[in-house]
N, C-alpha and C positions, 0 to 999 in steps of 0.2 A: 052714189054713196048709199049703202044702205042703213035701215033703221039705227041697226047695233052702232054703225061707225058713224053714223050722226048723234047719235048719244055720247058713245066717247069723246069726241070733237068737242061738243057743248060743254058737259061737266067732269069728265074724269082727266082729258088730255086736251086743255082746251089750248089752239095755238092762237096768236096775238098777231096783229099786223104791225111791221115792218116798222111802218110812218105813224100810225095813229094810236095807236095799241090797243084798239079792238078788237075783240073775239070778232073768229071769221067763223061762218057758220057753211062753207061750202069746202072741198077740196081745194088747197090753193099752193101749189109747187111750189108759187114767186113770194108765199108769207104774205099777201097785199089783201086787202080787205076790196069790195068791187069800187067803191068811192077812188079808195088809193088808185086803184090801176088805172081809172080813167084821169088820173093826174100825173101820168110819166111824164119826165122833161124829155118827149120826142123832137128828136133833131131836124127830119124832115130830107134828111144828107141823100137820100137815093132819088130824091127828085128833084134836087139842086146842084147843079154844077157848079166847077169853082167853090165848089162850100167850104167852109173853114178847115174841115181834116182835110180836103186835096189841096188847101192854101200849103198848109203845114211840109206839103213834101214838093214842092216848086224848087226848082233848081236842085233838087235831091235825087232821085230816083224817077224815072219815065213810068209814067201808069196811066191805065185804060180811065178808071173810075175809082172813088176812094169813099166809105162813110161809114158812119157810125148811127146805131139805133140812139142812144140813150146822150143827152149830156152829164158828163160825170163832176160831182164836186165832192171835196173831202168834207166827211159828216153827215151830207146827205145819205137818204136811206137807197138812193142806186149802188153806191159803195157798198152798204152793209148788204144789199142782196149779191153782189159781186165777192164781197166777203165772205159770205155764209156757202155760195157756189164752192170756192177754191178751197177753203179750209175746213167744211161745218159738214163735210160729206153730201152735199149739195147736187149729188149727180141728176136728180131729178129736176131741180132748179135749173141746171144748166140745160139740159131737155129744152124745158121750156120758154126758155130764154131765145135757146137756136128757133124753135119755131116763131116765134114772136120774129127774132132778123128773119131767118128765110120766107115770112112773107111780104115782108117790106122787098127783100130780092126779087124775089117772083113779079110784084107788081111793079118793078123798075123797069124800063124797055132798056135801058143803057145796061143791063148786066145781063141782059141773055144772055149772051154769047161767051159767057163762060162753060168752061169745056171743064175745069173738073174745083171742086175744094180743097183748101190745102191748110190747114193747121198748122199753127208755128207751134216746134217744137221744144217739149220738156228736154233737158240733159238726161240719160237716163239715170241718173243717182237721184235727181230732183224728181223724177218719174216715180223712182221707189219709194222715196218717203211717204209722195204724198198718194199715189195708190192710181191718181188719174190724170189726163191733161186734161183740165179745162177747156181747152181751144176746142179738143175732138170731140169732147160733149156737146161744144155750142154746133158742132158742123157735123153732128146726128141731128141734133136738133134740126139743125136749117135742111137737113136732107127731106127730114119726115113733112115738109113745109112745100119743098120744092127739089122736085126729082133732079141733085145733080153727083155726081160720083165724085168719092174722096178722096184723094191722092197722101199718100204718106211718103214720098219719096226724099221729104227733106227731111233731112237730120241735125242735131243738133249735138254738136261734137268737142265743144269745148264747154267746160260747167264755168259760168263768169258769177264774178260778184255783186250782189244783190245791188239796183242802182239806184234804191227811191233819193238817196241825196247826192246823186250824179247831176250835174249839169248836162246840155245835151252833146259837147266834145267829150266829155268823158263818157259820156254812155255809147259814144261812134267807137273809141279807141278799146273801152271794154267788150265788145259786139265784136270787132276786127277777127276772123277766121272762125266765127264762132257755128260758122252754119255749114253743112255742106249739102249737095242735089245733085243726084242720080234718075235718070230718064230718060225711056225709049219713048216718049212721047210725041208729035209732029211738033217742027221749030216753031210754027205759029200759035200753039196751045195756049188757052187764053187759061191762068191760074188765078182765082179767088183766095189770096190769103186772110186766114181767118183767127183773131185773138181777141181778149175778153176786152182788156182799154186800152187807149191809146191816148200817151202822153209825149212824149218828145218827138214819136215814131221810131226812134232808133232799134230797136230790135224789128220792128216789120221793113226796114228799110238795108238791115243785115242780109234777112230772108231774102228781098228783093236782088239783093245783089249777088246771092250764092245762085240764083235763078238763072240769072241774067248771063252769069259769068258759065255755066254751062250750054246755054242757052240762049245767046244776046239779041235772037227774034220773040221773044217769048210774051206773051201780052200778060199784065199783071196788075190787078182788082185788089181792092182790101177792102176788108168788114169788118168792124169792131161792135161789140156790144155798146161800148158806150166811148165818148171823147172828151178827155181834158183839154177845156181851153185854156192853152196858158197865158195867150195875150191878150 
């Protein structure tokens, strides 16, 4: 940063952190002051098996490996940087977010063997309003982090209705044909699906199955930014 943009910073455009609302006095994508950052609620999901997000999809969907960087709760400031990513023009946020997950990837031995990224996809009418996916930010992010290539070949072909006050049977039946996947890929292809939270799973549990259903040898990983516990 230099002189002039550290002046700006300090007195004319000073930003605030997130959690504390302290002037930051360095470049900071994630809005965290350096205190804040060393207080993320890490979850620790890529060097624990059985961890609470792969509890979540037991008896649901077959997968390699399952985790989440961040634990998410309503109110806390993980929300409002997840907030500010998706809605506040956050593309830079998201950037840096990927890279924050793609090194926890990299340093997991159980997720080498993915073979490519996959982003759950926007509908494109949701695509247009809001100008970005979110998911394909965090998995530039996690690229620039750890060299893995990103597959766009799922689609998302039905526009469903918003489901923060779904139960998780209704957010399966609103999901139902919602996804579709196209691939000259080999049957073994290990895919890292990748989206910002994860709360019921039913939308990465859609993806998983339009995967599977073209592809029923297909290995399949999920990363999330952060995880709702809901029990």
């Amino acid at each position: 940063m230099t002189l002039l943009h550290q002046f700006l910073r300090l007195f004319i455009f000073p930003v605030f952190c997130i959690k504390c609302s302290q002037a930051i006095r360095y470049s900071s994508p994630l809005e965290l002051c350096l205190f804040c950052l060393t207080e993320l609620p890490l979850t620790n999901h890529f060097e624990l098996q059985d961890n609470l997000m792969e509890q979540r999809f037991w008896g649901r969907i077959p997968f390699h490996r399952a985790g989440a960087l961040f634990y998410f709760q309503k109110g806390e400031y993980i929300q409002q940087i997840i907030y500010r990513m998706k809605y506040g023009n956050g593309q830079a946020m998201g950037f840096a977010l990927g890279r924050l997950l793609g090194q926890a990837l990299k340093e997991s031995a159980d997720f080498k063997s993915v073979d490519y990224l996959l982003p759950v996809p926007l509908h494109p009418k949701k695509l247009l309003e809001r100008g970005f996916n979110q998911s394909e930010l965090i998995c530039i992010g996690i690229q620039q982090a750890w060299d893995k290539a990103i597959c766009t070949d799922l689609r998302r072909i039905k526009q469903t209705k918003t489901q923060t006050q779904m139960g998780r049977v209704e957010r399966a039946k609103n999901l139902e044909s919602a996804f579709s996947f196209k691939s000259n890929h080999p049957k073994e292809t290990h895919y890292l699906l990748v989206d910002d939270v994860l709360t019921s799973g039913a939308t990465i549990e859609a993806c998983g199955e339009a995967i599977l259903k073209v592809n029923p040898k297909a290995r399949i990983s999920m990363a999330t930014l952060a995880f709702a516990d809901l029990w």
